[in-house]
N, C-alpha and C positions, 0 to 999 in steps of 0.2 A: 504494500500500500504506500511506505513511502516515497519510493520512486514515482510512482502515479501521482501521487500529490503532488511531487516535485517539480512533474512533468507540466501538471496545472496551474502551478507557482502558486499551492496551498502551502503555509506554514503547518507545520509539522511538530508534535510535542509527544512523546515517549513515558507512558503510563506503567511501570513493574507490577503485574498480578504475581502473587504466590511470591514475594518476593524473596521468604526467609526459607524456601523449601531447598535452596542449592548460592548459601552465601558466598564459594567461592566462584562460584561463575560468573564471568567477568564480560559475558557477549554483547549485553545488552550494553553495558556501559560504555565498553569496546565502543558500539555500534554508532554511539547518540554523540561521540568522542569525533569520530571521526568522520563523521555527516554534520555537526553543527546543531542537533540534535536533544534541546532540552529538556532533562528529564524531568516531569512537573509532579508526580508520586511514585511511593512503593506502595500497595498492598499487600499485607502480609496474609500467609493463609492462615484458616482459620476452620477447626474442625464445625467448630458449633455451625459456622453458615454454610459448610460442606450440607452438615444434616439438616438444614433449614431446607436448601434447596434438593435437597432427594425426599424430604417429605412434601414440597410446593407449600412451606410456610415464606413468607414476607419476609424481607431483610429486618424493615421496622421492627418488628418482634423481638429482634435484639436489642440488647440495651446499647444505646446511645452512646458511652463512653469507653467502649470498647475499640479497638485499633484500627479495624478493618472498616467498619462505618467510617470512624475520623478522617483517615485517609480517603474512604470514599468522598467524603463530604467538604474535603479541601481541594481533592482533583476537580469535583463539579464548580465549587467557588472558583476557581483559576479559569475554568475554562467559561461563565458567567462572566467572567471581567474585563473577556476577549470582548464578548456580545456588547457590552455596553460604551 
């Protein structure tokens, strides 16, 4: 996808899911390093919303100050402040 955007002269910004499941792998960072590439979150995995979503319970349902929302909910702020 980033090529394609790049191709369309979209601005381009590098989200980490499951971030803490392989802390020495370094591709992604490689990646965002050597394209210009800003990485704007990590989210970390998280069993509990594993089992949220294999039961089809709501992210909500989780409590609100746990790591995985935060992160979720700083990525969406960032990308809100592109919009405005």
């Amino acid at each position: 996808m980033f090529y394609f955007a790049e191709h369309l002269r979209i601005k381009s910004f590098i989200a980490i899911n499951k971030n803490n499941l392989n802390p020495e792998f370094q591709g992604v960072k490689n990646f965002s390093e050597e394209n210009n590439v800003e990485i704007i979150g990590r989210i970390p995995y998280d069993k509990t919303v594993a089992r949220l979503m294999a039961h089809r319970r709501p992210l909500a349902e989780y409590y609100l100050n746990n790591l995985e929302p935060k992160a979720i909910k700083d990525i969406a702020s960032f990308v809100e402040s592109l919009m405005t």
